[in-house]
GUNUPA-849999 format. One record per residue (C-alpha): residue in three letters; x, y, z. Coordinates in steps of 0.05 Angstrom, whole numbers, plus 5000, padded with zeros to 4 digits. Layout:
N
ALAXYZ...
This chain:
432
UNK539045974963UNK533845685016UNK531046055065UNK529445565122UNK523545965179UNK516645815189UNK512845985131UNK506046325126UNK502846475058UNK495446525050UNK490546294991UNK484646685003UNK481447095056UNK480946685120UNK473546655145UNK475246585226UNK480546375261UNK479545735256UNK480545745180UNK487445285167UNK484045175098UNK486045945081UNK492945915088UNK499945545088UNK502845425147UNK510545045141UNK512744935214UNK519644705190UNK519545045122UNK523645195062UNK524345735004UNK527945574943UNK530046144913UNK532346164845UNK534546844799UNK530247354834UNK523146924837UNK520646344887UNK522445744846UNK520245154903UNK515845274975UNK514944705025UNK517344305076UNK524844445092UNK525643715078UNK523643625012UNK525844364985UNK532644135009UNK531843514980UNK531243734906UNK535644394913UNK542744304884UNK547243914934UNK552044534946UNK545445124955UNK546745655011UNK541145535066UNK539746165104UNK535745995178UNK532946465200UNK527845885254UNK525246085304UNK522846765262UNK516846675209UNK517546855138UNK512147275100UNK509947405035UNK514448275040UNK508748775062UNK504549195013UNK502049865017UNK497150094975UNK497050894990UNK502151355018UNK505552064994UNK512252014984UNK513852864989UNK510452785059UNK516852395102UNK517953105140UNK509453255150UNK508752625185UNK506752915254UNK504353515237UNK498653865283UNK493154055258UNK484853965264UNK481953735201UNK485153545132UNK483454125094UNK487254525150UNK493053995147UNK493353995068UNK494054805061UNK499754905126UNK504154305121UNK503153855066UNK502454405000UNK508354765036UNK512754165039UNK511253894977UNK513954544935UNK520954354953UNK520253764901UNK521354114842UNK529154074854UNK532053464833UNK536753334890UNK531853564940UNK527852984916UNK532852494908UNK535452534978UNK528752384992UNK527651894953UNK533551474988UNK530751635053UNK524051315029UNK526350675003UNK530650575064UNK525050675108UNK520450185070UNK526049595066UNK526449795151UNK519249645159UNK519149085119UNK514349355062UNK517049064996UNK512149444953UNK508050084959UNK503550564918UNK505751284921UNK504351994903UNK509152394875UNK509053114877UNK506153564808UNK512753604791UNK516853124749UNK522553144776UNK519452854838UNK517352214804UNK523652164758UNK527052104835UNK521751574857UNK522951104794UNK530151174787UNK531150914866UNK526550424859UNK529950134795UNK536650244837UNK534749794885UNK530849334833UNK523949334875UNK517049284851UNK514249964854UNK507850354836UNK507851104841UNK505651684797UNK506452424782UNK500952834818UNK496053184767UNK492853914804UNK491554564769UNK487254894826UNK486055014896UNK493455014913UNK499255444913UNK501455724840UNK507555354847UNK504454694859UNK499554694805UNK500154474734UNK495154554671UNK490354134644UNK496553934584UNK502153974622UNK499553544659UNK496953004613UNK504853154574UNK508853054641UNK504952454658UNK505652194586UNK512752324596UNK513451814664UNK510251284629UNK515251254571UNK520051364614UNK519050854676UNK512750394655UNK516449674656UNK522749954663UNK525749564725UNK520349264762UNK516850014765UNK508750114755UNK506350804730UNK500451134765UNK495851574733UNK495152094787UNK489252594799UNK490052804874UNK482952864877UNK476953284850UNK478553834888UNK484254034862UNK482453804794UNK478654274746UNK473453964690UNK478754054636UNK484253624678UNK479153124689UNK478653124621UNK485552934610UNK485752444658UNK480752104626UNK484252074570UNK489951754597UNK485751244616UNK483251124557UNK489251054520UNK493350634576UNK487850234602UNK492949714641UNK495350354681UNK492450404753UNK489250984775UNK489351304840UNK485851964875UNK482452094940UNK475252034957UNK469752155020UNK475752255077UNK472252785103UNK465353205113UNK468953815082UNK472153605035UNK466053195006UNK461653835014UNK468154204965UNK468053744926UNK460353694904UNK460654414898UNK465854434847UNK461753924807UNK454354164817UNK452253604764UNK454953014796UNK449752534839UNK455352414895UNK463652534899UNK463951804865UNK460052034803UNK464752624797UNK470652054784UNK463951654750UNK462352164695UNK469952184660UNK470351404657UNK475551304712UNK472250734753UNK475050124739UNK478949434779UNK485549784776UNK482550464812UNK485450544881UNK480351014917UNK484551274980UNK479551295047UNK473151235012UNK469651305083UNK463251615083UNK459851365024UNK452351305010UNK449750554979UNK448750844919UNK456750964919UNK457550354947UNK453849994887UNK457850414839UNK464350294871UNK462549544875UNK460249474805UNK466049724776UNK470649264814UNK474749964840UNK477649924906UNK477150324972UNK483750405011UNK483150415078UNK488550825116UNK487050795197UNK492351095229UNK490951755179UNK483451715188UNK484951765263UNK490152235264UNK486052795221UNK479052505254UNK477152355186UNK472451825214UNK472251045220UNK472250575156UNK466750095152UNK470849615134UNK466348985151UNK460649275128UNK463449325054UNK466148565061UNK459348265080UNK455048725034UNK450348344975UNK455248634930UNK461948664972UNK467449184956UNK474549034935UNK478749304997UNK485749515008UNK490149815069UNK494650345074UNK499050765114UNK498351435075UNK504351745093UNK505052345119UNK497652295144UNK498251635169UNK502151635243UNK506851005229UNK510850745160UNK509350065193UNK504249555157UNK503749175223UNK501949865264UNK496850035211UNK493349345214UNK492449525295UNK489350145284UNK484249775234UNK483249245287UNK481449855338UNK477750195288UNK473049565274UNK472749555359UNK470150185359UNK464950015303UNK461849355345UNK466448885296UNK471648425301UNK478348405250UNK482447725260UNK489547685261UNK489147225207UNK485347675169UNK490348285177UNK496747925147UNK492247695094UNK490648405078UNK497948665079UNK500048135040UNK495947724989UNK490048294999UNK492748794976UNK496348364927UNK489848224897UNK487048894903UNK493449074854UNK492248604806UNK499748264820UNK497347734864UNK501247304813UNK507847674829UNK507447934900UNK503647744971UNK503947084970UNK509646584977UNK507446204918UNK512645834857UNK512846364805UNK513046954852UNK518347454862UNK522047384924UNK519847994955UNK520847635029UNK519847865103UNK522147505161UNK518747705224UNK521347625299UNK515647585355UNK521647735404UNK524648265380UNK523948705445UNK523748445517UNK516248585519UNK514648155460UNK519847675490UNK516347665555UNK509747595525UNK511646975475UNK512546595540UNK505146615545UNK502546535466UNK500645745442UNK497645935381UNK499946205313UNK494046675318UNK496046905385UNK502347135360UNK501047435296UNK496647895342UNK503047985388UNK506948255326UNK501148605296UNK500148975367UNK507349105395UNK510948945332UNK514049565290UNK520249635245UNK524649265300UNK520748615294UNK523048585221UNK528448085224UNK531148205144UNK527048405081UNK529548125013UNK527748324942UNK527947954894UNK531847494923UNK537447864964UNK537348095032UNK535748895039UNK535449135109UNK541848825129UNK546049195075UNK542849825102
């Protein structure tokens, strides 16, 4: 199959606008897709040229086609807490989110959820994401087997918690470290699925958990690892207190070995430079999540200010579902673009797809599999339509520049501006 569109794949992060080096930009272009992965990329001219004579050519001009959308942090037991009132995220955690999640220790509970999920994602156009799970098995044993169902690459993990939550959504120090041993021989590489070792965070995480975690790090080292650190005041203040020895929340992770390149740190706002340094060092990575940190005034991510530091910081972005207002990568870019506004800063167009596709490609490690549009890569595909709505239609009469509308989409655009999202080769939101 070729998929004929205007084709945007990037190579690194663009500068400024004015960066054309950063990126691919086909005008007329074509994607040969062969058995699941992007076998040619180019000018609809010469992809057609070399693709067998009787190839199926899907055109989808005037729309452009994307690298599918990547997020790097959301809760999967939260679809029903999204939009939940509440003042803080202590306060938000204990009344919605701890109540809700309970319900995943039943199977079918979590598998109708689990459909509901996946549906959503293919909606918005997000071809892979990074999820938490519940404490309970069965909740991840629901996330896996959907996402092998519907054959997309998929990172998600069991939550680990044995304190500072409801007895019946806490586990122990072993059971823990058993049930998570028991998702990685059961899921790790099976499909296109990605295991997640899965601390929530340091509150809810005694000493002897920690423990355990670290020794699931230690004997999967190729596992990512993901938890929660600095959203809030509170919770930082908790947290410290819980660990009286640590220098800082970061040490507390620090201490049991857990920093390391595949380490997604969710928020990761209010950090000191010693943090910073640490963080840096390591090559972990701060998620930003801006429509959550708004939504639970959890403050704004200085998200240029890691970029441009001596010793920059590997950054992803995230809607962090149910926290996070919108399921949509291209409403979560806008609320980092405001949140950089509000901070004196500036956040390009340019450089938002870049961090919802190859970004946070890159900040997973599976640059060479997903973000970009390059030969080699799984066809994990979105094709995006800057008219979608008669506002967006009305405004395209007015953009000349590629930049111009990305910002259109990025601004106005939600799940109705995604045209069709294939994986792996075969169209998705269609056959919902």
């Amino acid at each position: 199959m070729i998929l004929r569109g205007r084709l945007l794949s990037f190579h690194r992060r663009p500068e400024d606008l004015s960066d054309m080096a950063s990126y691919l930009y086909e005008e007329d272009g074509g994607l040969l897709i062969e058995g699941g992965r992007i076998a040619a990329c180019g000018a609809f001219g010469d992809i057609s040229a070399q693709a067998p004579k009787d190839v199926a050519i899907v055109d989808h001009r005037p729309h452009l086609i994307l690298p599918g959308l990547i997020d790097t942090h959301l809760h999967f037991p939260q679809m029903q807490v999204i939009g939940s009132y509440a003042a803080n995220l202590l306060e938000w955690l204990n009344t919605y989110t701890f109540v809700e999640e309970q319900r995943f220790v039943d199977p079918a509970h979590a598998a109708r959820i689990a459909v509901a999920f996946f549906d959503e994602m293919i909606r918005q156009g997000t071809t892979t994401s990074v999820a938490y799970c519940s404490v309970h098995k069965a909740s991840a044993d629901a996330y896996f087997a959907e996402a092998e169902r519907r054959n997309m690459l998929m990172l998600g993990g069991k939550v680990m918690m044995d304190r500072n939550a409801p007895d019946a959504l806490t586990d122990t120090p072993q059971t823990s470290y058993d049930d998570t041993k028991a998702v990685i021989a059961a899921w790790q590489g099976k499909g296109r699925n990605h295991v997640v070792i899965s601390p929530r965070f340091a509150i809810t995480s005694t000493p002897e958990q920690m423990e355990m975690v670290a020794a699931l790090a230690r004997e999967f080292p190729d596992l990512h690892i993901q938890t929660h650190l600095s959203e809030n005041l509170a919770e930082i203040e908790f947290a410290c207190s819980l660990y009286p020895q640590a220098k800082d929340y970061t040490d507390i992770y620090a201490h049991y070995g857990l920093l390391r390149p595949n380490m997604l740190l969710g928020h990761a706002i209010h950090l000191s430079e010693r943090e910073r340094d640490a963080i840096s060092e390591t090559g972990a990575v701060a998620v930003h999540c801006p429509t959550s940190n708004l939504f639970l005034g959890s403050g704004l991510f200085p998200l240029k200010e890691f970029e441009r530091r001596d010793r920059p910081m590997r950054i992803a972005v995230a809607t962090d579902i149910g926290g996070g207002t919108s399921y949509s990568m291209l409403k979560t870019m806008d609320e980092a673009y405001k949140i950089q506004q509000l901070r004196g800063e500036r956040l390009t167009p340019l450089e938002s797809v870049f961090h919802m596709t190859r970004g946070n490609g890159e900040a997973l490690g599976l640059a060479d599999r997903i973000g970009t549009l390059e030969p080699g890569s799984d066809a994990d595909i979105v094709v995006l339509d800057a008219r979608a709505t008669p506002a967006m239609a009305l405004k395209m009469e007015a953009v000349t520049t590629l930049a111009e509308e990305l910002f259109l989409l990025q601004t106005l655009g939600d799940d109705r501006a995604i045209a069709e999202t294939y994986i792996a080769g075969r169209p998705a939101k269609s056959a919902l």
